[in-house]
N, C-alpha and C positions, 0 to 999 in steps of 0.2 A: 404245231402249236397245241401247248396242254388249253381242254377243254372242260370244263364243271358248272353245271347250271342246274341250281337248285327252283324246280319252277312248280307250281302251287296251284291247279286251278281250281280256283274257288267255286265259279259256277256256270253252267253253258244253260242259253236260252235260247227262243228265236224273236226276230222281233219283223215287225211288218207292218205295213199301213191300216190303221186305222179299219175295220172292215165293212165294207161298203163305201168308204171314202172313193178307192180307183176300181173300176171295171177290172173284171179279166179280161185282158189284152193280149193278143199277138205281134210283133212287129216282126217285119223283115229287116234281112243284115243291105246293108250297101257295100257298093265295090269297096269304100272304102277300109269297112269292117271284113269284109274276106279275105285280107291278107294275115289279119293277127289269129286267125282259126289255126294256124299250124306252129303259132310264136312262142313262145311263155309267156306265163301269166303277169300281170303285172301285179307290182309287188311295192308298199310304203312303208314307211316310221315314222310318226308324228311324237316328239315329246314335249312336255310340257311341266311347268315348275307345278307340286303339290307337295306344300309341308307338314300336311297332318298325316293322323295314321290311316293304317289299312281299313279301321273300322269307321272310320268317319266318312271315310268316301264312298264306305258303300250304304253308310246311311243318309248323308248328306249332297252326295254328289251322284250316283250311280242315278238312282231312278230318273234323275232329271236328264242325265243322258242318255238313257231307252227311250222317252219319252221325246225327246228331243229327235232323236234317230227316227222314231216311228214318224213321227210327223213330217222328217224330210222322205220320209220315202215313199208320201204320198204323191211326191214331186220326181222323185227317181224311183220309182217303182220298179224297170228294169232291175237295178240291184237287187231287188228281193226277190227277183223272179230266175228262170232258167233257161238256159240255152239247149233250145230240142233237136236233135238231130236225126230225121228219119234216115231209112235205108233209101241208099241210093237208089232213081237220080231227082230224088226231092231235096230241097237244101234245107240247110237249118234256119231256125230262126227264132227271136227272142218271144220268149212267154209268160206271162203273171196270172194265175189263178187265184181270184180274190178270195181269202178265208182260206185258203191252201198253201201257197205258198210265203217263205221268208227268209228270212238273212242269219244265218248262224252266228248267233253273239258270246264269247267266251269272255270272262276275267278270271284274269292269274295274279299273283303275286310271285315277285322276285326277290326271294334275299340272300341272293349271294353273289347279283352283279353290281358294283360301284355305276350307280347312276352319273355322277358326276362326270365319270369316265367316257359313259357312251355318249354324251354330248360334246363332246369336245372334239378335236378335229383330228386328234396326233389317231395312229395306225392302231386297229383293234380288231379279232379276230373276229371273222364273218359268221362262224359257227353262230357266237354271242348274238349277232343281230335277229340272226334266223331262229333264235331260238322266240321271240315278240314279235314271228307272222304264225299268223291262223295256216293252218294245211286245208284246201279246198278239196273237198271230198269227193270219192270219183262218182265219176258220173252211173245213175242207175240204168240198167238197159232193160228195155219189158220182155216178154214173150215174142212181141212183134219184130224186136230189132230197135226201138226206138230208144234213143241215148237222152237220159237226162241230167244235165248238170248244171250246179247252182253256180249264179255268177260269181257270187263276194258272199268273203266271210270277215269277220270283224273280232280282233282281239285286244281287249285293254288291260295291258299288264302293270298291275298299282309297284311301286318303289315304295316303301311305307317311309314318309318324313322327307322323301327327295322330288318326289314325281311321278309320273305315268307316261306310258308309251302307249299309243293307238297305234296296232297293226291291220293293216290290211292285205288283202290281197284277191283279185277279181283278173275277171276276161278282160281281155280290152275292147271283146265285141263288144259289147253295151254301151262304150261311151272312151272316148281321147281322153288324153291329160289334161284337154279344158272342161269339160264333164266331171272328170273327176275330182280336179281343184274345186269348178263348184260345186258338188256333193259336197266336198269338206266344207267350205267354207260357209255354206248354208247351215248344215249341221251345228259348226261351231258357233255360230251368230245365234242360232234357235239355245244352245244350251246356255250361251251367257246372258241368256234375256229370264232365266231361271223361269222357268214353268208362263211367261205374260203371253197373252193374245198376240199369235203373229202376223194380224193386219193390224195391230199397230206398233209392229217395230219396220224399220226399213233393214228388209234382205236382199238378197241377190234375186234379181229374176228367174221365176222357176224358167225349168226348160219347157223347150216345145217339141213334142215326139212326134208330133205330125209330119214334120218336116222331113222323113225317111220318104217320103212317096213323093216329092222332090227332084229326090237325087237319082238322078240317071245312069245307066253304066253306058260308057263313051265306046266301049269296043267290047272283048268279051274279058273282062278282066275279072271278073268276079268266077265267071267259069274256071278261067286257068289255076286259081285261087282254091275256087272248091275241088276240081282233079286232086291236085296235090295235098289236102285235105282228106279227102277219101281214101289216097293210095298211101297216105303216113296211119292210118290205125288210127281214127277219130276218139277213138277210146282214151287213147294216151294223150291227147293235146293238153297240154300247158304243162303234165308230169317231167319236173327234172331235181335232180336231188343237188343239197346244200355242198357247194365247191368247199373242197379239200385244200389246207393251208394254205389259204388267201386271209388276206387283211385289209379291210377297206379305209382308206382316211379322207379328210378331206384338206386341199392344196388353194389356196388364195393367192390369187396375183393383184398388187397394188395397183394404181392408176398411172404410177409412175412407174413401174414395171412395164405395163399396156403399153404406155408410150412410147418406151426405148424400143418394146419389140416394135414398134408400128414403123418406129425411124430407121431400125438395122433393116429390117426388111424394105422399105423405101429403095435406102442406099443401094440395097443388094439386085433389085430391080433394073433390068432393063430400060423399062419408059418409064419408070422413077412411078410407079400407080401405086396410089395411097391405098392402103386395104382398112378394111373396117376393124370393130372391136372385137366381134363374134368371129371374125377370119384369122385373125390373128392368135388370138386366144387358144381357139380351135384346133391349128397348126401346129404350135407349140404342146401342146397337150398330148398331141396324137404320135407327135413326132417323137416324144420321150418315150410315150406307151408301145410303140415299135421296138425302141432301140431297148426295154425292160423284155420285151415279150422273146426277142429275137437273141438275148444275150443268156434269157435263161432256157432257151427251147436247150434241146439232146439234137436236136437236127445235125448234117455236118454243115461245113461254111459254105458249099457248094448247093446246098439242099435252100438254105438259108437263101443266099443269093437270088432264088428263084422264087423262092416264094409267095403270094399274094394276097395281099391283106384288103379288109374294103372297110372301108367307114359307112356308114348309112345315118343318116339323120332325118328324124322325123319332124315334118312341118305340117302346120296346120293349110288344108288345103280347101274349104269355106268355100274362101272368096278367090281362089285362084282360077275356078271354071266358072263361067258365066253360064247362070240359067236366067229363065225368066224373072222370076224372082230370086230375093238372096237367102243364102240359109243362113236361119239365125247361128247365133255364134256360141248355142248353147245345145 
């Protein structure tokens, strides 16, 4: 796929809580954060409609979204902080150095992708997306051996007269998709309340970070976790470079689509068991994405035949283990 991206940046800062607002803090990772130590990074696109120009949002709009970010991340302060990783057999674990450490903020400008294009659902080349994520910069190592790397970085690339895109991209140790939703969504409620006092607007509940000293590890999962962690080159975690002609789009199935699948497969059934929406749906999706992946593999049909694919799905697992008390949901 031909690719050209004309990209602009205008200016890189750092931004950070308030100073004095949060302690310098430590926290430790939970079992359930020692598995994403070895994953990719996670990775966002947020767009949104903006019809003025370039220069209007960085006088009219920008500072009220630094401002806005600083003050959310008195509340997630992880994000501005880093992920330290000493020499084995000490484990890593999250850090914020208040007056010291922050979250790396870039704006670009784009003029030479069709905004209208990248919101739309038909098939467009991944290069393009990748071109509106921040690159998290590698981790510094000292004298000692000790690994420092920032969790999240932040990139808002202006479309001058179409809109903006906020890229992200961050560890997943610091926090799940519900975490990270409400990052955003805090965020975005603090900048449309334009610069007003945020004890008197109603937001999201901040989070509680206390709550890691809670969480228990059931067996030694956290260990088996960090093994595999050390013996992958802790240096390299999350580094993987932008996939090679791939096109990403997005596919919508009706409710009456849902249904027909819910009733063929009924029929198709044994003891005629009703399956859900999420199982269904699910099925369907995975099942084309096999038969796309396996019809353009080089493999032969006999290689094919054998093959092993897995699906893995992440759920949110809170309230699945019972403690004494429950952990919040943030």
């Amino acid at each position: 796929m031909a690719h050209f991206q004309s990209l602009n940046i205008i200016e890189t800062s750092h931004i950070s809580p308030l100073k004095g607002t949060v302690p310098s803090t430590t926290l430790p990772l939970t079992f359930f954060d020692a598995p994403w130590l070895t994953l990719p990074l996670g990775e966002s696109l947020f767009f949104y409609s903006y019809q003025n120009s370039t220069e209007c949002f960085l006088k009219d709009y920008l500072p009220n979204l630094k401002q806005s970010l600083s003050t959310t991340l008195q509340h997630f302060f992880p994000y501005a902080g880093n992920l330290i990783t000493p020499p084995r057999p000490d484990p890593p674990y999250l850090r914020y150095n208040d007056g010291q450490d922050s979250l790396l903020f870039t704006v670009a400008e784009s003029l030479a992708t069709d905004f209208n294009l990248l919101i739309t659902d038909s098939p467009k080349d991944i290069k393009v997306l990748h071109d509106f994520l921040p690159k998290l910069p590698p981790p510094h190592v000292s004298p000692e051996g000790i690994q420092t790397r920032p969790i999240m970085v932040i990139q808002v690339t202006i479309f001058p007269g179409r809109g903006i895109c906020i890229g992200n991209t961050s560890s997943h140790v610091a926090g799940d998709g519900v975490t990270f939703t409400h990052f955003m969504k805090y965020w975005m409620s603090l900048t449309r309340s334009m610069g007003r006092d945020p004890a008197t607007l109603l937001l999201p509940s901040p989070p509680i970070h206390s709550c890691r000293s809670m969480i228990k590890d059931p067996g030694q999962v956290t260990a088996g976790h960090l093994e595999r962690f050390w013996s992958q080159n802790s240096g390299k975690h999350g580094s993987h470079p932008t996939p090679e002609n791939m096109a990403r789009a997005t596919f919508t199935i009706s409710r009456n689509q849902i249904d027909n699948l819910k009733s063929w497969v009924t029929e198709q059934s044994e003891n005629q068991s009703i399956v859900s929406t999420f199982v269904v749906t699910l099925a369907f999706t995975w099942v084309n994405l096999i038969k796309t992946l396996v019809k353009d593999s080089s493999e032969t049909e006999e290689d094919k035949e054998e093959q092993v694919l897995n699906l893995m799905i992440n759920v949110d697992c809170r309230n699945r283990i019972k403690y004494t008390e429950p952990i919040p949901s943030t």
